[in-house]
C-alpha positions as CSV (number, residue, x, y, z in Angstrom):
1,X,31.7,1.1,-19.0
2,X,28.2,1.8,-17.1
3,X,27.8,5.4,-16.1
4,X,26.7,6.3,-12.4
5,X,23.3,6.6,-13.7
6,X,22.8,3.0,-14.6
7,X,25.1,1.7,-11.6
8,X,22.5,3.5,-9.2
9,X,19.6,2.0,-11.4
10,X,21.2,-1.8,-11.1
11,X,22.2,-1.4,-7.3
12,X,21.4,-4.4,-5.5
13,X,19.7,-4.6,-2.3
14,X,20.9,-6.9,1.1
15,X,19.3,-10.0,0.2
16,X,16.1,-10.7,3.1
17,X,13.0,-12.8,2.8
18,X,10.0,-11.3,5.2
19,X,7.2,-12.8,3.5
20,X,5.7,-9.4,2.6
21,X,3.5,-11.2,0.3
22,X,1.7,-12.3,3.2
23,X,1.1,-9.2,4.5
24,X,0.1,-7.6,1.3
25,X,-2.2,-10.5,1.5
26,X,-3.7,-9.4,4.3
27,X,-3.4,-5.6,3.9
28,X,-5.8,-6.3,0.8
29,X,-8.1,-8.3,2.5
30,X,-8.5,-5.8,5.5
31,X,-8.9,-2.9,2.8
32,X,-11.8,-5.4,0.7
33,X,-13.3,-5.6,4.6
34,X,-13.1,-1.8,4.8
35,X,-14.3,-1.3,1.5
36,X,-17.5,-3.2,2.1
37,X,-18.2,-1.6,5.0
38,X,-17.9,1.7,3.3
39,X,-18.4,1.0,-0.3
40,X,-17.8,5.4,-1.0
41,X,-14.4,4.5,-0.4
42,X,-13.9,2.7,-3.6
43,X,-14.8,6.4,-5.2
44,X,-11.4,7.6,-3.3
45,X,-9.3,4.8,-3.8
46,X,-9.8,3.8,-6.7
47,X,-8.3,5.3,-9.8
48,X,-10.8,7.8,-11.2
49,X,-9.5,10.3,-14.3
50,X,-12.0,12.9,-13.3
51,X,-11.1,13.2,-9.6
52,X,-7.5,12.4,-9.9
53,X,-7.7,15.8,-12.7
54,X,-10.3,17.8,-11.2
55,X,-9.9,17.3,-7.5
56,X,-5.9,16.3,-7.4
57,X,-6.6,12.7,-5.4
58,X,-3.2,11.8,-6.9
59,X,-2.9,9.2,-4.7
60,X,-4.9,6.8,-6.4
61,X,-2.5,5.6,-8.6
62,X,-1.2,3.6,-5.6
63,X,-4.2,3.1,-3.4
64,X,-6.3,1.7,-6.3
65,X,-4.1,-1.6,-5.9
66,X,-5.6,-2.6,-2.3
67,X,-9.3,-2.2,-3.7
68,X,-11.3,-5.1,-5.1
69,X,-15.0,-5.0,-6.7
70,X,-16.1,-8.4,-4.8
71,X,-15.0,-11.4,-4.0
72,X,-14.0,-13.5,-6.5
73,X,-12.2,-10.3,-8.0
74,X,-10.4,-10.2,-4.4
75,X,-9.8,-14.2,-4.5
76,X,-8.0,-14.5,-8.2
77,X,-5.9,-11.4,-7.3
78,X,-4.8,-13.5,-3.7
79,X,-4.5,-16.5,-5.2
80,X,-2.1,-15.7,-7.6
81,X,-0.4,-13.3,-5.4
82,X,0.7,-16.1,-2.7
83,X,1.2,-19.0,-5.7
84,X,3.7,-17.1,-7.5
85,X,4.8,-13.7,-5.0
86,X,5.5,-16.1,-2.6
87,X,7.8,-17.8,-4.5
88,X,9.4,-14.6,-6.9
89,X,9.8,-13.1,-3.3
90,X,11.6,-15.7,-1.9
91,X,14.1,-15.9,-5.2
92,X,15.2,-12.3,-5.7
93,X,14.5,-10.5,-1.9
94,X,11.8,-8.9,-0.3
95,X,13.1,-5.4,-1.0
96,X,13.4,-6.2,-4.9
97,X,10.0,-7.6,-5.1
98,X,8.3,-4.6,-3.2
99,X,9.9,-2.1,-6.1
100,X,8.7,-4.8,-8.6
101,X,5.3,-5.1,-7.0
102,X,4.9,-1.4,-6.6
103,X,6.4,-0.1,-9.5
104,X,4.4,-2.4,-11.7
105,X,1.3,-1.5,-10.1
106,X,1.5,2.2,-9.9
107,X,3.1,2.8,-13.8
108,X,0.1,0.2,-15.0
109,X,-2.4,2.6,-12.9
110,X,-0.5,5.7,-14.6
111,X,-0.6,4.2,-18.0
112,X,-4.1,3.0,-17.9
113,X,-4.9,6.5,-16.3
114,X,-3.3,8.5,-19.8
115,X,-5.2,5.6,-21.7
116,X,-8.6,6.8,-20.0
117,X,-7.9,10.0,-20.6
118,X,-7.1,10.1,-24.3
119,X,-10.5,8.1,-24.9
120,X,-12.3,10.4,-22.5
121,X,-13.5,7.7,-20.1
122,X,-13.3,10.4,-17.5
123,X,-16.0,8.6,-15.1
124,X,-14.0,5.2,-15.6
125,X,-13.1,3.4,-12.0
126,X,-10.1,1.1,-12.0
127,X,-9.4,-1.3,-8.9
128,X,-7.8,-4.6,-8.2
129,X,-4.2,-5.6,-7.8
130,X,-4.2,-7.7,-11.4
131,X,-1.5,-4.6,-12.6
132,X,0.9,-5.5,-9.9
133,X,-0.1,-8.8,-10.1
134,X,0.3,-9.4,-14.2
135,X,3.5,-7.9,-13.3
136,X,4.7,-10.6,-10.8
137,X,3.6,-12.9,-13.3
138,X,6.1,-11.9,-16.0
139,X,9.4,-11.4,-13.3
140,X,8.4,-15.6,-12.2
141,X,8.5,-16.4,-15.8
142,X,11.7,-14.7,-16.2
143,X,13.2,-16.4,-12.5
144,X,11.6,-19.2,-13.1
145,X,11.8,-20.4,-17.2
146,X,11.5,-24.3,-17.0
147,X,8.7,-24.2,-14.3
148,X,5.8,-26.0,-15.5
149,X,2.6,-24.2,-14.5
150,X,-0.7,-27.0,-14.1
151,X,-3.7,-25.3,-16.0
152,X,-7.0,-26.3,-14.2
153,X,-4.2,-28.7,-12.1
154,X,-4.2,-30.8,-14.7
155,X,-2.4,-29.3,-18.0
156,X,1.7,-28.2,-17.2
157,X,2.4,-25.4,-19.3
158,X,6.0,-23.7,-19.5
159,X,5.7,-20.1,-17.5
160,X,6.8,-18.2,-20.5
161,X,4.3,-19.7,-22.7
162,X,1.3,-19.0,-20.5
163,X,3.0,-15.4,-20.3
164,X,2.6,-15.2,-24.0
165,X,-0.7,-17.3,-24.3
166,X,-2.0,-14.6,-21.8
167,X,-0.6,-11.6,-23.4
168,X,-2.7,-12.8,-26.5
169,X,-5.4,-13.4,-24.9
170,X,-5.9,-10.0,-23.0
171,X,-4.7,-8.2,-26.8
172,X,-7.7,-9.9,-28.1
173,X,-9.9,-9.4,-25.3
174,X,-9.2,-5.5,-25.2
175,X,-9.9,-5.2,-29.3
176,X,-12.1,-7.3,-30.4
177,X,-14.0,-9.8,-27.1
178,X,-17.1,-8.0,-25.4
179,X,-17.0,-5.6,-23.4
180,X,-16.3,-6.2,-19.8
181,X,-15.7,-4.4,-16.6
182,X,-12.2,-6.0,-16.8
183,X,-9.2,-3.3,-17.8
184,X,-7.4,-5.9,-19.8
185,X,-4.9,-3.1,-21.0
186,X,-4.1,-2.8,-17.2
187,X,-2.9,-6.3,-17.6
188,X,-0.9,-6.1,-20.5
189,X,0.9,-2.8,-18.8
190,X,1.6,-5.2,-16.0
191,X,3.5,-7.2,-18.4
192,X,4.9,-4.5,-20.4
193,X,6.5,-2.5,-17.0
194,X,7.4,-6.1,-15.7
195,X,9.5,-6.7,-19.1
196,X,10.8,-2.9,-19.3
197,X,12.1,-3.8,-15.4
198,X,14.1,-6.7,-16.4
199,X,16.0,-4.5,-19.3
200,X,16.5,-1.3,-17.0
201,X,16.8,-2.4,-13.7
202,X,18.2,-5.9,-14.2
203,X,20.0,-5.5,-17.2
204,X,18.5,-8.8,-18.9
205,X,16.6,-9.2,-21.7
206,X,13.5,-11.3,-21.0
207,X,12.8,-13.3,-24.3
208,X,16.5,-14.0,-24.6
209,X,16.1,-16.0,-21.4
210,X,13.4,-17.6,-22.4
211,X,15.3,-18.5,-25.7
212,X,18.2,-19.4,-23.9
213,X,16.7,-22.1,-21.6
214,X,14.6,-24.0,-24.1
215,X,17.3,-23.9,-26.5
216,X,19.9,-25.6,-23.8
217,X,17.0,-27.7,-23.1
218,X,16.5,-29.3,-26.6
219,X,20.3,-29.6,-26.3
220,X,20.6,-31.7,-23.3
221,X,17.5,-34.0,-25.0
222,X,19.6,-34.2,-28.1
223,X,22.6,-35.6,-26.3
């Protein structure tokens, strides 16, 4: 029997669709707009260890999401956001994909935060939406098992297997590929508080939908 604990946890929201991936869309944008205008802002907004812990800017952990380093960084982020949000949104509620989208994004920022700290990056910046976003990524996968996702438009590949061909290649990327201005540990947190949703929140185990749905798949070939 649950206890109150988990019931409040698992309570589900009214079911609504408002589109707020739109308008997180467009809140980005606006704050890219603003951003370039003012490019000191990115200091404040983004996710800095040394002012978060010296000068207590503890919002960053949640404003560093609407703040992009140029344009293409801006454009991948969007892209992916109204491809997929749109659709995850649309599937489980716009209330349920706001926690999603937010929790996924702030605990990445958090844990990439601790991560920066126990190396000492102290001076370290961290923008972008990609922790909500790799987030997002992993929930469609797990809404959406048999959806075929076209590589380049060309190649369909199963949504969980581009989850795990991405988690593989941001693992390498992080420990052993060159060093880049991109926080690929920021993307695997994305996936990791994406999964950890699914088990606490949701009560469902991730892989064993992904299991479940190719195995009935091969089944229904077989027959």
């Amino acid at each position: 029997m649950e206890n109150s604990h988990t019931l409040l946890i698992r309570r589900h929201f009214t079911y609504k669709f408002h589109k707020v991936s739109l308008y997180l869309i467009i809140a980005n944008c606006i704050m890219f707009g603003a951003t370039t205008l003012f490019p000191r802002l990115k200091l404040y907004l983004g996710l800095c260890p040394s002012l978060f812990l010296q000068y207590k800017m503890y919002w960053q952990p949640f404003t560093y999401m609407f703040i992009h380093g140029g344009m293409m960084h801006l454009l991948s982020n969007m892209i992916g956001l109204f491809f997929f949000g749109l659709s995850l949104e649309k599937a489980i509620g716009s209330r349920e994909f706001l926690l999603l989208y937010f929790t996924g994004g702030i605990l990445s920022g958090l844990l990439s935060l601790g991560t920066y700290i126990l190396s000492r990056t102290f001076s370290a910046i961290l923008i972008g939406a990609s922790g909500a976003l790799f987030s997002i990524l992993f929930a469609f996968a797990v809404v959406f098992p048999k959806a075929n996702i076209y590589l380049w438009g060309l190649l369909p590949i199963p949504s969980p297997i581009l989850i795990l061909v991405y988690a593989a290649i941001e693992l390498f990327s992080q420990f052993f590929g060159f060093r880049s201005n991109v926080a690929h540990f920021t993307h695997l947190f994305g996936f990791l508080v994406s999964y950890l949703y699914f088990i606490i929140r949701i009560g469902v185990n991730p892989f064993r939908v992904w299991k479940e749905a190719y195995s009935n798949h091969s089944e229904n070939k077989e027959e």
